[in-house]
C-alpha positions as CSV (number, residue, x, y, z in Angstrom):
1,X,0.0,0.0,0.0
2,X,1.2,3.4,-0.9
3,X,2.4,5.7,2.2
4,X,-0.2,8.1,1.0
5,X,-3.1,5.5,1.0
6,X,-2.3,4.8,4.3
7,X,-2.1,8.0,5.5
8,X,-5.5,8.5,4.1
9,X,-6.9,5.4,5.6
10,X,-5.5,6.2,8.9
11,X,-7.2,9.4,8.7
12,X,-10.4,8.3,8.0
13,X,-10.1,5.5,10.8
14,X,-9.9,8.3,13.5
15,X,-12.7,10.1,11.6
16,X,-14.9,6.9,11.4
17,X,-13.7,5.4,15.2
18,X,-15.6,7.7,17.3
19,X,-18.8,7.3,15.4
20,X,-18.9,3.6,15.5
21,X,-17.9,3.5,19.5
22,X,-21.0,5.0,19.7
23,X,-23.7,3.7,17.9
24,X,-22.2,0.4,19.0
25,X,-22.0,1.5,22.8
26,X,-24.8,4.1,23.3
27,X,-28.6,2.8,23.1
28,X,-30.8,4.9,20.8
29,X,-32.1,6.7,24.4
30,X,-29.0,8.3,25.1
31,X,-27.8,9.5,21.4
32,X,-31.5,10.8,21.4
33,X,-30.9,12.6,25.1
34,X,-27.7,14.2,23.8
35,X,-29.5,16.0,20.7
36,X,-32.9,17.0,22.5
37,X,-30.9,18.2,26.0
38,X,-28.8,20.9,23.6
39,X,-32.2,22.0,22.0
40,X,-33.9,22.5,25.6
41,X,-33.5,25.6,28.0
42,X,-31.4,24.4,30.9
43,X,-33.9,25.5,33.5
44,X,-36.1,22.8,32.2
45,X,-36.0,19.1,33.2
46,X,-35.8,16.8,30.7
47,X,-37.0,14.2,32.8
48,X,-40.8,15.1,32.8
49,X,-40.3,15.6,29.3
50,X,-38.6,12.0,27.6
51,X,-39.7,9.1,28.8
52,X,-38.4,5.3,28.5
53,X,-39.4,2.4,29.5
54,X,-37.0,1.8,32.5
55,X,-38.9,5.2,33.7
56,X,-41.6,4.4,36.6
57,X,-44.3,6.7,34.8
58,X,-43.7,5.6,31.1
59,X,-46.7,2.8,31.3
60,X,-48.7,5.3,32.8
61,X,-48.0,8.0,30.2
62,X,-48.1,5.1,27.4
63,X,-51.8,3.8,28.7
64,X,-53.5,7.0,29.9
65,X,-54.2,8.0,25.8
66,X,-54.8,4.3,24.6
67,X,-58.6,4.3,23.7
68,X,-59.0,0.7,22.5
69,X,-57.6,-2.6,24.2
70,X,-56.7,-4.2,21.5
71,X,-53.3,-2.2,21.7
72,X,-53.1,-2.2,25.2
73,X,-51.7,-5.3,26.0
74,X,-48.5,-7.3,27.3
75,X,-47.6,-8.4,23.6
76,X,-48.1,-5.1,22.4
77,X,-45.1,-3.2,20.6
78,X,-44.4,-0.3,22.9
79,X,-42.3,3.2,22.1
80,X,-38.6,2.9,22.9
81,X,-39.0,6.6,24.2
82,X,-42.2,9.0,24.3
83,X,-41.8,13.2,24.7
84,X,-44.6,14.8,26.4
85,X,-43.7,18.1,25.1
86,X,-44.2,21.4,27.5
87,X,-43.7,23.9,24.2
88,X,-43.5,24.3,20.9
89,X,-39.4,23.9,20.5
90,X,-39.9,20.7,22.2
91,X,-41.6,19.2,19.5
92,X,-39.2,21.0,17.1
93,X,-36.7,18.8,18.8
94,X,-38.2,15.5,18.9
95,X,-37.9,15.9,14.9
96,X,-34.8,17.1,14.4
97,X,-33.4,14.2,17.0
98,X,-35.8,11.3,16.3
99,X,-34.6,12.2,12.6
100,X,-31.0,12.0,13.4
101,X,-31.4,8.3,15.1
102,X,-33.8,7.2,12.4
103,X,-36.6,6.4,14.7
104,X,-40.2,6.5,13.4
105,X,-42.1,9.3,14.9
106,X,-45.7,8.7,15.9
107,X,-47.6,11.5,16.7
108,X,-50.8,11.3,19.4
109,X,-52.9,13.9,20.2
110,X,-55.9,12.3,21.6
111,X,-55.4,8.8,21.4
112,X,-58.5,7.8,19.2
113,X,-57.1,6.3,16.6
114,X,-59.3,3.3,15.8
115,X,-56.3,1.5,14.3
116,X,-53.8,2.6,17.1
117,X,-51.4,3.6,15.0
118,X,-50.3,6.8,17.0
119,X,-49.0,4.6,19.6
120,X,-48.4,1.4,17.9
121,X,-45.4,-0.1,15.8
122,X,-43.7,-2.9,14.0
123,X,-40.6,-1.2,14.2
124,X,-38.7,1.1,16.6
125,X,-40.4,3.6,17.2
126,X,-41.2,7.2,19.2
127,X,-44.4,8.7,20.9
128,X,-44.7,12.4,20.7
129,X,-47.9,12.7,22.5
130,X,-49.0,16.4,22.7
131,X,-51.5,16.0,25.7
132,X,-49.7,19.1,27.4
133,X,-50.0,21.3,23.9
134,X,-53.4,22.6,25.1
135,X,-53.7,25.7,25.2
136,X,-57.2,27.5,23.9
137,X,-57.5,31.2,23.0
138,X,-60.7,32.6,21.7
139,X,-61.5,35.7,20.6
140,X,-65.5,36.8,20.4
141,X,-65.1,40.1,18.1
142,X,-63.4,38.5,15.5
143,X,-65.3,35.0,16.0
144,X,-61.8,33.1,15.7
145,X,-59.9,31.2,18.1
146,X,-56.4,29.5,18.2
147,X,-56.6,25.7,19.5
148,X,-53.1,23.7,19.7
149,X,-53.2,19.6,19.3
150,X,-53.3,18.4,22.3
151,X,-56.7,20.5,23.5
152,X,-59.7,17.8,23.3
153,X,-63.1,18.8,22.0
154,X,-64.5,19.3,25.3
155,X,-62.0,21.5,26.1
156,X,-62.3,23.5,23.1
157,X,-66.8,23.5,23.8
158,X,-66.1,24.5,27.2
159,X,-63.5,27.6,26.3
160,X,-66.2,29.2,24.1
161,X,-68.9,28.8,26.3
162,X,-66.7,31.0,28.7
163,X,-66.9,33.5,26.4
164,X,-70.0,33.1,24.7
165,X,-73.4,31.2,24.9
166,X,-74.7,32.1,21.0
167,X,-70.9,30.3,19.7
168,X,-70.3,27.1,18.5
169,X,-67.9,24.8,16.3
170,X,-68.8,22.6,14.0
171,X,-66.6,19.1,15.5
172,X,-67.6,15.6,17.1
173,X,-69.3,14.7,20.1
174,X,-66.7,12.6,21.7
175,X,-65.5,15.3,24.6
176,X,-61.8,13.1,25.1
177,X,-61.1,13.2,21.3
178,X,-57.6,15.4,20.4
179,X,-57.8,18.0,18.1
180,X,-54.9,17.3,16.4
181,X,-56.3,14.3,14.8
182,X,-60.3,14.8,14.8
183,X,-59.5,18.5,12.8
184,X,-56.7,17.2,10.4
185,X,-58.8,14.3,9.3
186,X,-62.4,16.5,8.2
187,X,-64.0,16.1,12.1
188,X,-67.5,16.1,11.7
189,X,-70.4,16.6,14.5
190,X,-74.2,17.9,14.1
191,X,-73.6,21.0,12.4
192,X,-72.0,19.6,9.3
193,X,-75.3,20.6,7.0
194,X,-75.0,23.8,8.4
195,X,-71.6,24.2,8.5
196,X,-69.6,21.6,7.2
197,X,-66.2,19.8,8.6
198,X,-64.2,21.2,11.2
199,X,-61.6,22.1,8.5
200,X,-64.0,23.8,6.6
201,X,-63.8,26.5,9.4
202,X,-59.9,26.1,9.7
203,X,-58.6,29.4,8.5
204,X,-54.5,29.3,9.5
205,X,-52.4,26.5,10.9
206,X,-48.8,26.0,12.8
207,X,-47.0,22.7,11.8
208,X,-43.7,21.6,12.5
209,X,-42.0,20.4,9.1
210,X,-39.1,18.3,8.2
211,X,-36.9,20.1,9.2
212,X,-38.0,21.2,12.7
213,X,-39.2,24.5,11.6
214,X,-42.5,26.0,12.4
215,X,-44.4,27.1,9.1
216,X,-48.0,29.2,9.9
217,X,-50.4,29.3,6.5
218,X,-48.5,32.1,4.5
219,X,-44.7,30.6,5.0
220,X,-46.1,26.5,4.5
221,X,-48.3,27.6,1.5
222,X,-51.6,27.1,-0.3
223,X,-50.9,23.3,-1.2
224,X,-49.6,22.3,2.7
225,X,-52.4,24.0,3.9
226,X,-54.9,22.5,1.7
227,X,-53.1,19.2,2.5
228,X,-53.1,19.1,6.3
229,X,-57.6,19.9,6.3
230,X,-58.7,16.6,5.7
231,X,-55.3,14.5,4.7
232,X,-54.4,13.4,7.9
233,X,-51.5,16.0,9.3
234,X,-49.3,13.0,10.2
235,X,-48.1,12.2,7.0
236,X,-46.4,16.3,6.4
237,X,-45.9,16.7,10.1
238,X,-46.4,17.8,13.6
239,X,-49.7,19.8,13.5
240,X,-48.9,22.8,16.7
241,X,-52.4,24.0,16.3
242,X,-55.4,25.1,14.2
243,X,-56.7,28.8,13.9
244,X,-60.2,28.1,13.5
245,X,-63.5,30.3,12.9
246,X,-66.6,30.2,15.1
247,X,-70.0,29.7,14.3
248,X,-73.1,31.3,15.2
249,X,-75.9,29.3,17.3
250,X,-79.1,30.2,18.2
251,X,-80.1,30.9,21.8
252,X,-82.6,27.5,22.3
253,X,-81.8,24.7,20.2
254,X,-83.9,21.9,20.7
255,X,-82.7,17.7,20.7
256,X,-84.6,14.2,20.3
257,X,-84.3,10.8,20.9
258,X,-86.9,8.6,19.2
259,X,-86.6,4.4,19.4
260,X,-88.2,2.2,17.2
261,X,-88.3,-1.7,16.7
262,X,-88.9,-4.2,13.6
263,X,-92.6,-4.2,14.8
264,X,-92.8,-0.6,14.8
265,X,-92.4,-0.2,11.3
266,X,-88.7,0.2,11.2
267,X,-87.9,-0.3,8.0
268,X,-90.5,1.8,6.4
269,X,-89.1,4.7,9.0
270,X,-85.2,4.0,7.6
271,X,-86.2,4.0,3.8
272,X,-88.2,7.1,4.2
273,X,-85.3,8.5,5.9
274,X,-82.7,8.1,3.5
275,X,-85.1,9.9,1.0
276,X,-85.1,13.4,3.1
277,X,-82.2,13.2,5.7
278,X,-80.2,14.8,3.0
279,X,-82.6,17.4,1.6
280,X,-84.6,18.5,5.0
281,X,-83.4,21.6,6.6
282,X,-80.2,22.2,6.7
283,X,-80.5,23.4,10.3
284,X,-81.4,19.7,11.4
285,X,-79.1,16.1,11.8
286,X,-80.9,13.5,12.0
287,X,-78.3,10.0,13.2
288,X,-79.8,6.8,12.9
289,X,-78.4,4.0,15.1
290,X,-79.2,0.5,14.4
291,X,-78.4,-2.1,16.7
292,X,-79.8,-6.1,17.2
293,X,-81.0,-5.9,20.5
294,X,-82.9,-8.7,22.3
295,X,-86.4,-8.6,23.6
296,X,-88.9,-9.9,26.0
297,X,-92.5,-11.1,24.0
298,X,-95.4,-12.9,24.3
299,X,-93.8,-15.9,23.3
300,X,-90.3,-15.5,25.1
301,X,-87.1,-13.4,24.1
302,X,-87.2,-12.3,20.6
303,X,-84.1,-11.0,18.5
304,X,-85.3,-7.5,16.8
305,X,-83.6,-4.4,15.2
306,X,-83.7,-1.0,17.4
307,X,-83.1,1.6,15.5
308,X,-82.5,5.1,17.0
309,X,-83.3,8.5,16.1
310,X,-81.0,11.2,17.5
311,X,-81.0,14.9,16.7
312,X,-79.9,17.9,16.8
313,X,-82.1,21.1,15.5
314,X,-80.7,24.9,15.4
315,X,-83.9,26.2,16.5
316,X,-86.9,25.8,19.1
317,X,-88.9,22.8,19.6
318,X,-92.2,24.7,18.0
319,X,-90.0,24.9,14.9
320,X,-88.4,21.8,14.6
321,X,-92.1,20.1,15.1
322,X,-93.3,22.0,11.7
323,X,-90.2,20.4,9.8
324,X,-90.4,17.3,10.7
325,X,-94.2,17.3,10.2
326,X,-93.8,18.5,6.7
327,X,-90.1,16.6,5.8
328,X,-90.4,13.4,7.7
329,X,-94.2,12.7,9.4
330,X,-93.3,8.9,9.4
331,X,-91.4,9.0,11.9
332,X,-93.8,10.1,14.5
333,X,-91.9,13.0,16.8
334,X,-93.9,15.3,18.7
335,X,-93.0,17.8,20.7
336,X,-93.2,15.9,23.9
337,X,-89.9,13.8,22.4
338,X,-88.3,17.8,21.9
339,X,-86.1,19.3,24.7
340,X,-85.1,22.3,24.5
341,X,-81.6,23.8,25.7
342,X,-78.8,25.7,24.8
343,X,-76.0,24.7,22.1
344,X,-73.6,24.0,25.0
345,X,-75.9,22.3,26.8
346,X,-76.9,19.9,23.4
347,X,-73.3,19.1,23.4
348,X,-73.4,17.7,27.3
349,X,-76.7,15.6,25.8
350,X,-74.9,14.2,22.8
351,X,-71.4,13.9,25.0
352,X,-74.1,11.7,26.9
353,X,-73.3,13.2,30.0
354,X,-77.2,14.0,30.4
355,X,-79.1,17.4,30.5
356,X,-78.2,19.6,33.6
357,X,-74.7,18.0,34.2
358,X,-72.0,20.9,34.7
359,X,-70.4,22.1,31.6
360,X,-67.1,21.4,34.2
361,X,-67.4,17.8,33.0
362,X,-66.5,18.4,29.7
363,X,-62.8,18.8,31.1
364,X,-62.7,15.0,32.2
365,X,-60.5,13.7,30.0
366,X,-60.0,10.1,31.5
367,X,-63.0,7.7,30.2
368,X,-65.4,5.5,32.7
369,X,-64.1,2.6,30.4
370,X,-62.3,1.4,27.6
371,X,-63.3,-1.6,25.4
372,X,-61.5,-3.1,22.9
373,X,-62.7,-2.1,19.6
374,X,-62.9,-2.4,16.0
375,X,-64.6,0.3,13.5
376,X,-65.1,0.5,9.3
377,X,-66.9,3.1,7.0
378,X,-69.0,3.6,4.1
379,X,-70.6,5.9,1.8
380,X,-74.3,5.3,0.5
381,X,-75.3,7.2,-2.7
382,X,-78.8,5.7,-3.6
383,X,-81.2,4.7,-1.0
384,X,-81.3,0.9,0.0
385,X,-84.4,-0.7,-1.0
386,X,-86.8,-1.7,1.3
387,X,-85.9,-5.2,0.2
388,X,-82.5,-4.2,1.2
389,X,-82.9,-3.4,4.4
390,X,-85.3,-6.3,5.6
391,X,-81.8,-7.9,4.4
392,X,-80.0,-5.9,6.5
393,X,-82.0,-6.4,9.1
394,X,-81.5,-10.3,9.0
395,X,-78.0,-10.5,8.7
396,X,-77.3,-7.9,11.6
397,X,-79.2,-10.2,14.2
398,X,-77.6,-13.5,12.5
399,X,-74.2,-11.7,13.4
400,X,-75.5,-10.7,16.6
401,X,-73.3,-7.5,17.8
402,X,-72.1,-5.2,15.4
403,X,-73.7,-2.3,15.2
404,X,-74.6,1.1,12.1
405,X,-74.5,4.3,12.4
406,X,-75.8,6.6,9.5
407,X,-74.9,10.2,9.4
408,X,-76.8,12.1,6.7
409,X,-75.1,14.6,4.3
410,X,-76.4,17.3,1.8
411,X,-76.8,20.8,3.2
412,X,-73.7,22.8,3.4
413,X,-71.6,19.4,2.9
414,X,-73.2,19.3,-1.0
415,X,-71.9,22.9,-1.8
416,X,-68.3,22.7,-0.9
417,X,-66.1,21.3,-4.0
418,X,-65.1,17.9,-3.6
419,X,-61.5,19.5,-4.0
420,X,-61.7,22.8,-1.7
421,X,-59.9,20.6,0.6
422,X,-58.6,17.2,0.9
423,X,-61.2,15.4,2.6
424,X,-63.7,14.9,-0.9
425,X,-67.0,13.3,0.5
426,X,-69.1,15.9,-0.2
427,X,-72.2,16.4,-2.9
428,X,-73.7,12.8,-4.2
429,X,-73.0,11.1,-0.9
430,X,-77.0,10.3,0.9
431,X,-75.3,9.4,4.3
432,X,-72.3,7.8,6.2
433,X,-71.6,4.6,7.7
434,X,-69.8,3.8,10.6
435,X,-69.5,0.4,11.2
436,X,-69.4,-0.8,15.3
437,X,-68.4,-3.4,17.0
438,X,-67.3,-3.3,21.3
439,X,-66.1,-6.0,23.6
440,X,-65.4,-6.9,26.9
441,X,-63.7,-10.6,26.6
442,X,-60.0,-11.0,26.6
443,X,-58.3,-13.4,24.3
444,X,-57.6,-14.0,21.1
445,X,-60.7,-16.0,20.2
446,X,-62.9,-13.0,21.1
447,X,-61.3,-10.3,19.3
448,X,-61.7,-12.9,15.6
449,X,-65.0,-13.4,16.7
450,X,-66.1,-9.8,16.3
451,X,-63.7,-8.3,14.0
452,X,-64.8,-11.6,11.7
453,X,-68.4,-10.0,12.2
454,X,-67.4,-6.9,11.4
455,X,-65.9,-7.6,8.3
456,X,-69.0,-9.9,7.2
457,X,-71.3,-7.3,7.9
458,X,-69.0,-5.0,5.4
459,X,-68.7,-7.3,3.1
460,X,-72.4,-7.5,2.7
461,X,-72.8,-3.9,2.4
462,X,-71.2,-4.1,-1.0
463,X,-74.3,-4.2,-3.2
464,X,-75.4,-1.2,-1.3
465,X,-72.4,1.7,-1.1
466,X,-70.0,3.4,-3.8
467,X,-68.0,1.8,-5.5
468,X,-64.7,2.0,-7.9
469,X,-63.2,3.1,-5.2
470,X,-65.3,1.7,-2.3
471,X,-65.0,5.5,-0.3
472,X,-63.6,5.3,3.0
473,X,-63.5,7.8,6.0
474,X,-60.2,8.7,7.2
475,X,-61.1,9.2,10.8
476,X,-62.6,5.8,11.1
477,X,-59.0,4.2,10.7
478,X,-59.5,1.0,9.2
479,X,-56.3,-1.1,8.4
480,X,-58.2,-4.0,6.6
481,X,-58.5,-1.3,3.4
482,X,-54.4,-1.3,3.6
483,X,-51.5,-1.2,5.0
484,X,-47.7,0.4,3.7
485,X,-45.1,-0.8,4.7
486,X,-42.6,1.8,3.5
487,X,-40.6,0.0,0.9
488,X,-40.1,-0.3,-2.7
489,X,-43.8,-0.9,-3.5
490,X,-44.7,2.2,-0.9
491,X,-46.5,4.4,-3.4
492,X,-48.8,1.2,-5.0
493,X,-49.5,0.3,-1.5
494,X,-50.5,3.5,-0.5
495,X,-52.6,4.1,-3.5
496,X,-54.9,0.9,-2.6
497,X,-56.1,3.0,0.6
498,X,-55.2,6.7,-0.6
499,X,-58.1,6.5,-3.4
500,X,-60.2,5.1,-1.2
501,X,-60.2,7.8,1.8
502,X,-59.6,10.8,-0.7
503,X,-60.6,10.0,-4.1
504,X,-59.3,12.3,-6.6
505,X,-57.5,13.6,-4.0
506,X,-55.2,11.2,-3.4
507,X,-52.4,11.9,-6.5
508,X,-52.2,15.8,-5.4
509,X,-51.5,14.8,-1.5
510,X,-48.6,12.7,-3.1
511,X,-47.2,15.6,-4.8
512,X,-47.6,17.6,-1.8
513,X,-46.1,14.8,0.4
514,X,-43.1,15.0,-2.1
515,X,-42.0,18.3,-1.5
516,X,-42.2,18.8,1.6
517,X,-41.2,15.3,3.4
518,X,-39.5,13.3,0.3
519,X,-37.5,11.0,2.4
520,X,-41.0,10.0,4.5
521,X,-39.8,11.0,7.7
522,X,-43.8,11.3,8.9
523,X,-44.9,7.8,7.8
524,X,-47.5,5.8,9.5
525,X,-49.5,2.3,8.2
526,X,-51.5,4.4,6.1
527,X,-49.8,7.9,5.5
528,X,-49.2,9.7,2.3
529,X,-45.9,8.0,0.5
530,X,-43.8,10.3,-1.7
531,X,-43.3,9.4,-4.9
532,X,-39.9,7.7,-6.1
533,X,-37.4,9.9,-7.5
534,X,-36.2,7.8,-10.2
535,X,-35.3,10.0,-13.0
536,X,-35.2,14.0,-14.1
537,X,-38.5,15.5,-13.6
538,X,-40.3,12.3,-12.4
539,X,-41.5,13.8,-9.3
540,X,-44.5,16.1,-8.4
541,X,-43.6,19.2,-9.9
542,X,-44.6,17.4,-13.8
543,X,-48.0,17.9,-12.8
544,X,-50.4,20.8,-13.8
545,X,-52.2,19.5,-10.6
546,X,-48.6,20.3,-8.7
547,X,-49.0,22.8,-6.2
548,X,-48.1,26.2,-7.4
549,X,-44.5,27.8,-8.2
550,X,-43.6,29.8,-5.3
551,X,-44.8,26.8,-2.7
552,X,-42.7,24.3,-4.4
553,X,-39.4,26.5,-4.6
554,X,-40.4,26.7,-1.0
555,X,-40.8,23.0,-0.4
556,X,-38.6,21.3,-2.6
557,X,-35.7,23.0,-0.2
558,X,-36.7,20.3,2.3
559,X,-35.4,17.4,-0.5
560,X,-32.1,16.8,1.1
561,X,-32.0,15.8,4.6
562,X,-28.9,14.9,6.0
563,X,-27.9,11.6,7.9
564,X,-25.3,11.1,10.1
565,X,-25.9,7.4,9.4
566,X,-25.8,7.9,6.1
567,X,-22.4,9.9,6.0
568,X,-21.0,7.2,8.5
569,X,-21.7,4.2,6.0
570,X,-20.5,6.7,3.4
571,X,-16.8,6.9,4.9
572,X,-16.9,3.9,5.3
573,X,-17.5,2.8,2.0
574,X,-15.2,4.7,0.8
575,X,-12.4,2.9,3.3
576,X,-13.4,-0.5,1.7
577,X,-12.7,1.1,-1.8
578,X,-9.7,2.5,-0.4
579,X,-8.2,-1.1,0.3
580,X,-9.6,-2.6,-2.7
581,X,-7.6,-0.3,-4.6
582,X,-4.5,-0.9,-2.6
């Protein structure tokens, strides 16, 4: 070997020594320690910060956000670390240092995911669970309001009716449910034909990209923007919080609860439904509920359908009686089925926390139980036949738990574009189904049992929803639709589920996934994949459905992220071409 060469080598040996003492010394804990403690202030202690699981509190912090037992148990994957972050440069560095180490970043806000896939993986993996980003601002003369991730719906309810009674916002009726997720995903709650999603009244944004940097609506652009309101914020990257814009509500709005069996003319009730539940005023929500219920009869216990009317009407009982007698006689309501309250108080009924509970129990954010669960959606464009739903009706008590839930459409959700924003459900769609399935029984056995009726009762369903693609709801995870698994085939196996949950939506997301996080740093089972960069110009940019010029000199500065993995293999390669030479 030439003196030179060997000089070289030696040189790059002293380079390449330290580096491998410590990834092969160090776990991924304490290279991840070193990078977050020089991003922190050093009054602050890291300790009620980073988590792992050697830490007394890390099952605690790990369970008290795990909504569904199915991921909650001894065989479980768990996070080798999980941030609770106190502020905003917190999170900036659980990016930049979960980058560095190349562990996967999930991201949990409220823990609802039906799927679990905020807090569950099949490879290492980080929690950065945003439970402490809370904070709530809302200001009544301008009818906006600033809500960061971590906030839950209750939370948010409760803020504005601090500051005013006749205010609103048009999300979900779950009070423990994170904003992060619920908005990012196109929310919905009993004001969507009046007012749409929860990102239809989204009008700025704070998000942590790539890079660790924290973009607001002007410096992340038109195409992020439109991006993170309805395509799941995971996939482009920590969402810090939402500016969003109140709604007006009426003093008295009024609510109802009507049941009705098989022998109550059930299905004549349903299929007359789905012929106005979309047209009738847009200041009423009707929600059906259909569930196989047992009952005692004449002859014994008798399997029957219940199905449940709920509702919510913007407006007094007198009112609501007039439109219901002139949209929707069949089903029977009179006022004595009406109570009347205010829009804060209709959120307490649908929360069911009851009428007259204080609005202070919105703030609960622990649950009186967790089951374990499994959940699917649909879309219904032409009302099921009569025939149909006797069908139905027979095949839900043959399966014997699973449960529907139809959510009606039209209104304000039929005027918005299909591409306004990323979520595209909107005109031709009748209702929405959510399909529902709890347990109590541990074991193996019990959880095939149900998620094998689930999936029956789906696959029945086919003759009666969209199809080519079979629509999907985002926010009713569902991993049976797809999974990715992040490798060569990422972008086909992302496409099966993409088209699904966003349509036509789904090739501009990619695009926008491109620029701003090519190297898929904010990856999940069923996040937006980049596209490969195979070639010159085959990327998102060849598209007229791109996103505009000055966003994507903006974002394609995020291509190159550096790795000191990558740069270690890299001397190190070129040591082995050194010898080989030699």
């Amino acid at each position: 070997m030439r003196k030179l060469d060997s000089s070289l080598l030696f040189l790059l040996f002293l380079i390449v020594q330290p580096s491998l003492s410590l990834v092969s010394t160090d776990s991924a804990y304490d290279i991840f320690l070193q990078c977050f403690s020089k991003r922190m202030d050093p009054s602050e202690q890291i300790s009620s910060i980073v988590y792992t699981q050697t830490n007394s509190s890390y099952s605690f912090v790990l369970q008290s956000y795990v909504r569904n037992r199915r991921f909650n148990s001894s065989s479980t994957p768990k996070p080798t670390i999980i941030v609770t972050p106190l502020n905003e440069s917190h999170v900036q560095a659980a990016v930049i240092c979960s980058k560095n180490i190349g562990l996967q970043l999930k991201i949990r806000s409220g823990g609802h995911d039906y799927e679990g896939i905020s807090y569950v993986s099949d490879e290492p993996f980080l929690i950065l669970d945003m439970f402490n980003l809370k904070s709530i601002s809302i200001d009544i003369e301008s009818e906006t309001g600033w809500v960061q991730a971590g906030a839950t719906l209750g939370e948010l309810y409760y803020k504005i009716a601090e500051k005013s009674r006749l205010h609103g916002f048009p999300a979900g009726v779950c009070p423990t449910v994170g904003v992060g997720g619920h908005f990012s995903g196109g929310g919905y709650g009993p004001m969507l034909r009046k007012y749409g999603l929860t990102i239809d009244n989204v009008v700025d944004a704070q998000i942590v990209d790539v890079n660790g940097t924290i973009l607001d609506r002007k410096s992340m652009g038109e195409d992020l923007f439109w991006a993170i309101r309805g395509g799941g914020g995971a996939s482009f990257g920590v969402i810090l919080s939402y500016k969003i814009k109140l709604v007006r509500v009426p003093g008295i709005v009024t609510v109802f609860r009507v049941e009705k069996t098989l022998e109550q003319n059930t299905t004549e009730i349903v299929y007359k439904w789905q012929n106005v539940a979309d047209k009738i005023d847009s200041d009423l929500f009707i929600r059906v509920l259909l569930q196989p219920i047992t009952v005692k009869g004449s002859k014994g216990r008798n399997k029957t359908i219940r199905a449940s009317f709920i509702s919510l009407f913007l407006g007094d009982s007198e009112r609501l009686v007039s439109v219901m007698n002139d949209g929707f006689p069949e089903l029977g309501m009179t006022i004595k089925d009406c109570i009347e309250m205010s829009w804060i108080d209709s959120m307490l009924y649908w929360f069911g926390l009851g009428n007259g509970n204080p609005l202070e129990a919105m703030l609960n954010r622990t649950t009186k139980s967790v089951n374990f669960l499994k959940r699917k959606s649909d879309y219904v464009q032409k009302p099921i036949s009569k025939e149909g739903l006797e069908g139905l009706w027979k095949k839900l008590i043959e399966l014997g738990k699973t449960g529907l839930v139809f959510n009606p459409y039209g209104g304000k959700m039929s005027e918005i574009p299909a591409t306004e924003t990323a979520f595209p459900h909107r005109k031709g769609n009748i209702y929405k189904i959510q399909y529902s399935v709890n347990w109590n029984e541990e074991g193996s056995e019990a959880e095939k049992n149900y998620t094998v009726q689930i999936r029956r009762l789906h696959d029945f369903m086919t003759q009666f929803v969209s199809s080519s693609p079979r629509a999907a709801f985002l926010n009713y995870r569902d991993l049976d639709i797809g999974v990715n698994h992040h490798g060569n085939n990422s972008y086909t196996e992302g496409r099966v589920y993409g088209t699904k949950y966003f349509l036509g939506n789904f090739d501009r997301l990619v695009k926008v996934k491109t620029l701003v996080d090519p190297d898929n740093l904010f990856r999940n089972e069923q996040s937006i994949p980049p596209l490969p960069f195979n070639k010159e110009g085959d990327n998102a940019s060849s598209s007229s459905a791109a996103p505009s010029s000055s966003a994507s000199s903006k974002l394609l500065s995020y291509h190159f992220v550096f790795s000191p993995l990558n740069f270690l293999l890299s001397l190190l390669t070129l040591c082995m071409v050194i010898i080989t030479v030699s």
